[in-house]
C-alpha positions as CSV (number, residue, x, y, z in Angstrom):
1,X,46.7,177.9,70.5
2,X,49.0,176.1,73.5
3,X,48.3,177.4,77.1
4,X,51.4,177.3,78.5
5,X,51.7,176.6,82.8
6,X,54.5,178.8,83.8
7,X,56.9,178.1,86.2
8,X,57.8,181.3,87.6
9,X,61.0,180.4,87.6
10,X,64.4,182.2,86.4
11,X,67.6,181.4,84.3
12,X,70.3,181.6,86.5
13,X,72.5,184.6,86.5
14,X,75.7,183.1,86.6
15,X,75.0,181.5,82.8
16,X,74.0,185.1,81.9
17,X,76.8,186.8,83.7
18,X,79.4,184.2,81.4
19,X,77.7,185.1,78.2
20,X,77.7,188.9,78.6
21,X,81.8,188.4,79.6
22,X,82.8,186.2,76.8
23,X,80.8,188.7,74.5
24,X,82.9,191.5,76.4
25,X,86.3,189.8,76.0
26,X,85.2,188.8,72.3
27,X,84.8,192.4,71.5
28,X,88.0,194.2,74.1
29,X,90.6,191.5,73.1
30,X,91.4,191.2,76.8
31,X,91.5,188.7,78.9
32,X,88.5,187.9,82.1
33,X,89.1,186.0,85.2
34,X,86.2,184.0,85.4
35,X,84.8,184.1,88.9
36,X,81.0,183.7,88.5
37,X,81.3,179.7,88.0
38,X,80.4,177.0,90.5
39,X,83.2,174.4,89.2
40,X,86.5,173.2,90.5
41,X,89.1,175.3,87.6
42,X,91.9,174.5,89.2
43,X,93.3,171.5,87.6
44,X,90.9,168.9,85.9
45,X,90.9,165.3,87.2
46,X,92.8,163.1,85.2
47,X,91.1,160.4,83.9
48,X,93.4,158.9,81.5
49,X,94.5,155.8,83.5
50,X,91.1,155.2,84.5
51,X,89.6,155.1,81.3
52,X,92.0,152.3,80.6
53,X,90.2,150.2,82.8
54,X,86.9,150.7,80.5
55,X,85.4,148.6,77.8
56,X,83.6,150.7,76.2
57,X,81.6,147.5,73.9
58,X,81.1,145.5,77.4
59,X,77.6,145.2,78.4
60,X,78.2,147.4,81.4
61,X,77.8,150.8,79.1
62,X,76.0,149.2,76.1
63,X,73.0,148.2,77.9
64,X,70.5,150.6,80.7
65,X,72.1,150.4,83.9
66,X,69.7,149.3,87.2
67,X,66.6,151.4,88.2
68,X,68.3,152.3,91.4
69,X,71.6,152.5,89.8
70,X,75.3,149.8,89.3
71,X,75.3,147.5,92.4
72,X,78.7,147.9,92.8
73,X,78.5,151.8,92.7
74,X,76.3,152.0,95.3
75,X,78.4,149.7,97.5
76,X,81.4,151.7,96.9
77,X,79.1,154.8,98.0
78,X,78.3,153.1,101.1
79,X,81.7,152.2,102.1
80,X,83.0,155.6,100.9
81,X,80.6,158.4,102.2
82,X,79.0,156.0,104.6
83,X,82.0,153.8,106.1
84,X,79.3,150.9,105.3
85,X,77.5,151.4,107.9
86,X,74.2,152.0,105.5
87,X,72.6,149.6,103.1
88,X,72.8,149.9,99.5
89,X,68.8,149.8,99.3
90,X,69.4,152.9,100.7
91,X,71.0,154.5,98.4
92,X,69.5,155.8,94.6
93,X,72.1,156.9,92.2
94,X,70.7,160.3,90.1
95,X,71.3,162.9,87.5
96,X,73.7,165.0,89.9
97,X,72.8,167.1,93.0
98,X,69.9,169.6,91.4
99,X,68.1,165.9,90.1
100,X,68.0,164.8,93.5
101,X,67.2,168.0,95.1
102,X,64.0,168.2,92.9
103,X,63.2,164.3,93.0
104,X,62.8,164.7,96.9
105,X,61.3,167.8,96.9
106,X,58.6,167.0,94.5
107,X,58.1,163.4,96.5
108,X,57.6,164.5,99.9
109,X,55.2,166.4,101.7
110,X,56.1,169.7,104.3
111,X,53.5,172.5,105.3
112,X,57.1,174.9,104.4
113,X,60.5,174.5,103.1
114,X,63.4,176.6,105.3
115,X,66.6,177.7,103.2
116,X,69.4,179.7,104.3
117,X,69.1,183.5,104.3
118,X,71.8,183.4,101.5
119,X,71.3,180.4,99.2
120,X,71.5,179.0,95.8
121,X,69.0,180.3,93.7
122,X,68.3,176.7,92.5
123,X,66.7,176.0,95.3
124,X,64.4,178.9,95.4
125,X,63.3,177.9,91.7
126,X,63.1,174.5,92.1
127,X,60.5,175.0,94.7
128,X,58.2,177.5,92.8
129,X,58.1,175.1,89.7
130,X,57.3,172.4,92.3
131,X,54.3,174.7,93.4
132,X,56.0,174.5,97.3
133,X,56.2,177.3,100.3
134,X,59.7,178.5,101.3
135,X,61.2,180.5,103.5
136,X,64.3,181.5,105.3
137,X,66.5,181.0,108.3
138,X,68.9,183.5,109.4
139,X,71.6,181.0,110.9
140,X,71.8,177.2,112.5
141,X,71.9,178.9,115.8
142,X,68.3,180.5,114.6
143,X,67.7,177.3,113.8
144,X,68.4,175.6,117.1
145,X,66.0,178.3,118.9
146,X,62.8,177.6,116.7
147,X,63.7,174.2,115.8
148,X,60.7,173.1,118.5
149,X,58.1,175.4,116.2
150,X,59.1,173.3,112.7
151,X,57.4,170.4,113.3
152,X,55.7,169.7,109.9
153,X,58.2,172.2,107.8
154,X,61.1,171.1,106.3
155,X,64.8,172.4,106.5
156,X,67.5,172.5,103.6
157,X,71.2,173.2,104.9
158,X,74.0,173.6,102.6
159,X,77.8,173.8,104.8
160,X,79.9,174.5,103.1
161,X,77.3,177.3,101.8
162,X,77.0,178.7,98.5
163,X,77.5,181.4,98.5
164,X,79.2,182.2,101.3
165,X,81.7,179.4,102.0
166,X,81.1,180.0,105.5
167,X,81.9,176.5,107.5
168,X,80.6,175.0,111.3
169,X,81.7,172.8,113.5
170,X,80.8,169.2,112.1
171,X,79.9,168.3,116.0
172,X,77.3,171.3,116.1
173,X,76.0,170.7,113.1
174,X,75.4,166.9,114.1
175,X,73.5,168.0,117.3
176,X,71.5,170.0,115.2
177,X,70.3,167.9,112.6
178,X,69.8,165.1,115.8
179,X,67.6,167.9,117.2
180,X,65.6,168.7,114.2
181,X,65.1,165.0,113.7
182,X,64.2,164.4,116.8
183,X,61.3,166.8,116.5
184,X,60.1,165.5,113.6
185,X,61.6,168.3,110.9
186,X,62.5,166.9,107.7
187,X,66.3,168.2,106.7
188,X,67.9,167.5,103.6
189,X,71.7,167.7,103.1
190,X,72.7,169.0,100.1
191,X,76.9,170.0,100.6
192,X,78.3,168.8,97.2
193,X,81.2,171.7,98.6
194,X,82.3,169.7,101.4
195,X,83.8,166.7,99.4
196,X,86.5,168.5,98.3
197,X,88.0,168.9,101.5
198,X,87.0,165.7,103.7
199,X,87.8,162.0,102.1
200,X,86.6,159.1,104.5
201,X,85.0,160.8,107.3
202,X,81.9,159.9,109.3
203,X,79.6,162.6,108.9
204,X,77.5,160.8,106.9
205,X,77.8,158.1,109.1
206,X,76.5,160.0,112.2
207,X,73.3,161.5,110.0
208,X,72.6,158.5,107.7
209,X,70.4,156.7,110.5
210,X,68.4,159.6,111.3
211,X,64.5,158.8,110.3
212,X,63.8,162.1,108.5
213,X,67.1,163.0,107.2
214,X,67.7,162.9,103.1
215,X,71.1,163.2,101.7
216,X,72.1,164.4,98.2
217,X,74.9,164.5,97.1
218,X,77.2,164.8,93.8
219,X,80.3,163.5,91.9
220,X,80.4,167.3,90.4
221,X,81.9,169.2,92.6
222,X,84.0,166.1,94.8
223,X,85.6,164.8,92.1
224,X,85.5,167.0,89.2
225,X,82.5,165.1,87.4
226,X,80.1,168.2,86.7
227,X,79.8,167.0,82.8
228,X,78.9,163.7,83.9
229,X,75.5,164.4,85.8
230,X,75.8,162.2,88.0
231,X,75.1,161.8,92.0
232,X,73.1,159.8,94.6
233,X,70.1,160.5,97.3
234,X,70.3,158.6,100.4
235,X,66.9,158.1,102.9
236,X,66.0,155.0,105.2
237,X,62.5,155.6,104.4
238,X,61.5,153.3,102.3
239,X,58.5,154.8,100.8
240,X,60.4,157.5,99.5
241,X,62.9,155.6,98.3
242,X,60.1,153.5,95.9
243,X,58.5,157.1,95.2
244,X,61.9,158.5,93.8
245,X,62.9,155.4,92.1
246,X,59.6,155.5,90.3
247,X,59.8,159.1,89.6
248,X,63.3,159.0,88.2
249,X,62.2,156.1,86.0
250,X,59.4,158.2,84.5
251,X,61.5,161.2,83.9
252,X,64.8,160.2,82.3
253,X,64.8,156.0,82.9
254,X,67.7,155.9,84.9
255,X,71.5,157.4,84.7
256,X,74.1,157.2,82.2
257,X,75.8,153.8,82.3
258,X,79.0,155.3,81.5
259,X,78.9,158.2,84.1
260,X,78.2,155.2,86.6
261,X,81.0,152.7,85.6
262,X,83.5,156.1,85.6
263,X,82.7,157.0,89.2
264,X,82.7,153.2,90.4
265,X,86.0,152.5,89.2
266,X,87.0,156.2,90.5
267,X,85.8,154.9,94.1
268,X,87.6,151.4,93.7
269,X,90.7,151.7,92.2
270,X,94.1,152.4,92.6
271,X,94.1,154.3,89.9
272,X,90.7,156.1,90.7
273,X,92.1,156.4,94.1
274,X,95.2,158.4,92.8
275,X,93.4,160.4,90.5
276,X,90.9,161.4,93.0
277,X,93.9,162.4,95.4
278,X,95.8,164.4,93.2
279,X,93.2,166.2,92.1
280,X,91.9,167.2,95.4
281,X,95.4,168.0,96.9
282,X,95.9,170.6,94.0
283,X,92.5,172.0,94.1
284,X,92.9,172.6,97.9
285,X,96.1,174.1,97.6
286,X,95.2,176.9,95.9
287,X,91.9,177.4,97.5
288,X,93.6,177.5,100.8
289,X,95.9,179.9,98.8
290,X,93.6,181.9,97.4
291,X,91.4,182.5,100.6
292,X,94.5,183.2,102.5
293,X,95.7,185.8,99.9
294,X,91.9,187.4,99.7
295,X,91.8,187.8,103.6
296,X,95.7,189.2,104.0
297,X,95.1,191.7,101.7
298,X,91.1,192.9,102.7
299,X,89.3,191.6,100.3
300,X,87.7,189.2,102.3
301,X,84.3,189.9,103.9
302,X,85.0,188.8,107.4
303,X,81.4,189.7,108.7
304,X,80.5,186.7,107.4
305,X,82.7,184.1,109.0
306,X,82.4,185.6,112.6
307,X,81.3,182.4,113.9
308,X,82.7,180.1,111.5
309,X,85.3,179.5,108.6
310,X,86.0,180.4,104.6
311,X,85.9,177.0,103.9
312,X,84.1,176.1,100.2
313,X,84.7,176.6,96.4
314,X,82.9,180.6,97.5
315,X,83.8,183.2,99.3
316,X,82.3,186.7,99.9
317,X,84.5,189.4,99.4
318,X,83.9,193.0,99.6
319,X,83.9,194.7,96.6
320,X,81.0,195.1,93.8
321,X,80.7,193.3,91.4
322,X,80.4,196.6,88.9
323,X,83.9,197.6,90.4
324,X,85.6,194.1,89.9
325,X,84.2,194.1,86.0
326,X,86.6,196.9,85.8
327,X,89.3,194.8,86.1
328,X,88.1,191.9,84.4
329,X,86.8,190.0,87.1
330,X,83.4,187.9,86.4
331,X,81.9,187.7,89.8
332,X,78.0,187.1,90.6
333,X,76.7,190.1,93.1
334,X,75.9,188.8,96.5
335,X,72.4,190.5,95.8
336,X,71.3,187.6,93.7
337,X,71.6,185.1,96.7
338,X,69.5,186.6,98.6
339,X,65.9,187.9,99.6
340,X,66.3,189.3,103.1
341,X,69.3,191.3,102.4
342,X,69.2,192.8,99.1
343,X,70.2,196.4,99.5
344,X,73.5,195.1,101.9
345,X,74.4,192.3,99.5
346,X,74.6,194.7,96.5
347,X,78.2,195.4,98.2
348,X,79.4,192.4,98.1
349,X,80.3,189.4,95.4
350,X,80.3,186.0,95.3
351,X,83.8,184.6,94.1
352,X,84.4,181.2,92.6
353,X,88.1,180.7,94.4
354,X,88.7,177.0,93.2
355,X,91.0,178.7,90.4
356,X,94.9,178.7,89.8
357,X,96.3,180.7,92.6
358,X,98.5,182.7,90.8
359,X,96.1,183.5,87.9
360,X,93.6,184.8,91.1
361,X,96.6,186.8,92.8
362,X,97.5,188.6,89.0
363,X,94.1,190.1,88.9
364,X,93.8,191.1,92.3
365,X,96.8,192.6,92.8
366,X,96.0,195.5,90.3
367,X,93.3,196.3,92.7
368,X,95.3,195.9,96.3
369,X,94.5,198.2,99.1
């Protein structure tokens, strides 16, 4: 008989929220606005002057790509996240953001692992299949106060955060992952959110130096690439850097060639330049849109942006997510984002607002205050 080690881990409920909907609008007729989902719905990016630029029989997709990942991917990650101020040693390209979360989380060692009182329950069960201690900060400003009792722990922060969407000042949030660094704290940056909105900048830039500071980062959510799986972890140590390499090797030998060559030429092109651009431009518009029109009409859940801004792919709003199903509206409850806050989160929902603005505002507007 097999003896099967369990994880203790859990599907997601936002796969299980989708397949009870579609059965629901299988069986009613009637159309659901799909709300529970973590992708850009917008538009899609349009790659069809890009893929021009591919040869699909050259030996740059027909053969395994580099252990670390294309050369010239990971200098166009440099000069494009980084302003090439890091080196491309640096830099490991992997199977998209939840591959690099669990790469570094399974390489390095941390007496405790700190996430945000409302996270993504990814990280939560990525941690208990990696057998690893977690617990939870209530804000960065909690963070600051105990950040000289963390020595030996590590800390995850997510800004944008899902689920909240809430936003911070770039310039606190540097000082405080300067502090935390400073006192020896790990922190790993995962905000796959906050490429939709910023092209160019130096945050990276002003973290990337910092000795116990681990980036990941993905092409899903930045440019519209969640079907490609692909994304990059950057570290200056380079221990870990050999210890992820390794374990990458030994799990799925490297990334997709294709999914590489598709987000180089999407970082060096004119062409990948446009399509980049256009597609973040309309997928902003109507976020902005959207937000505006949720927090002009009440929906929004303004407790949660008191000291900061709906800024993200998620926002919280304040209405079940029994009473939204209703009116055909497939949201994720608040309730399953958190541990600390259960009973109050059952109030609230988690919306997905990177969606067509007007297809949003037709669905809400049946419910209007």
């Amino acid at each position: 008989m097999i003896k099967i080690i369990k994880s203790g881990a859990k599907y997601s409920q936002i796969t299980k929220i989708g397949q009870s909907v579609k059965a629901l609008e299988r069986k009613s007729g009637q159309e659901y606005l799909y709300l529970n989902q973590g992708v850009n719905a917008v538009v899609p990016i349009d790659l069809s002057q890009v893929s021009k630029l591919i040869d699909y029989n050259s030996r740059d997709i027909q053969v395994y790509a580099p252990q670390k990942g294309r050369e010239k991917l990971r200098t166009a990650i440099s000069k494009t996240y980084f302003q090439g101020s890091t080196g491309i040693n640096n830099i490991l390209i992997d199977n998209g953001g939840m591959s690099g979360l669990d790469l570094v989380i399974q390489s390095v060692e941390f007496d405790k692992m700190f996430l945000p009182s409302y996270f993504w329950g990814s990280y939560a069960n990525i941690l208990k299949i990696r057998k690893k201690e977690f617990g939870f900060y209530e804000s960065f400003t909690d963070l600051n106060n105990q950040a000289d009792k963390l020595k030996g722990s590590a800390v995850l922060i997510c800004d944008p955060n899902n689920p909240l969407g809430n936003k911070v000042s770039d310039n606190d949030l540097i000082l405080l992952i300067k502090k935390l660094d400073s006192l020896g704290v790990i922190v790993l940056i995962d905000s796959p959110y906050r490429g939709v909105f910023y092209s160019n900048d130096n945050f990276y830039a002003q973290i990337g130096q910092l000795e116990n500071v681990v980036i990941i980062e993905s092409f899903s959510k930045s440019i519209g690439l969640s079907g490609q799986r692909i994304g990059f972890v950057h570290t200056n140590n380079s221990m870990l850097m050999s210890e992820l390499e390794l374990r990458l090797m030994y799990a799925t030998n490297g990334v997709n060639a294709f999914a590489q060559l598709l987000v180089e030429l999407l970082l060096t092109t004119k062409e990948g330049a446009s399509a980049i651009a256009d597609f973040k431009n309309k997928t902003t518009k109507d976020i902005l849109l959207n937000i505006n029109y949720l927090r002009s009409n009440n929906f929004l859940a303004e407790e949660f942006y008191k000291n900061s801004q709906p800024k993200g792919i998620f926002v919280v709003i304040n209405k079940s997510a029994e009473e939204l199903l209703e009116h055909n509206i497939a949201v994720v409850s608040l309730d399953f984002f958190t541990q600390s806050y259960k009973d109050k989160a059952k109030n609230y929902s988690r919306i997905c607002v990177s969606v067509p603005h007007n297809k949003l505002k037709s669905f809400f507007q049946k419910i209007e205050h």
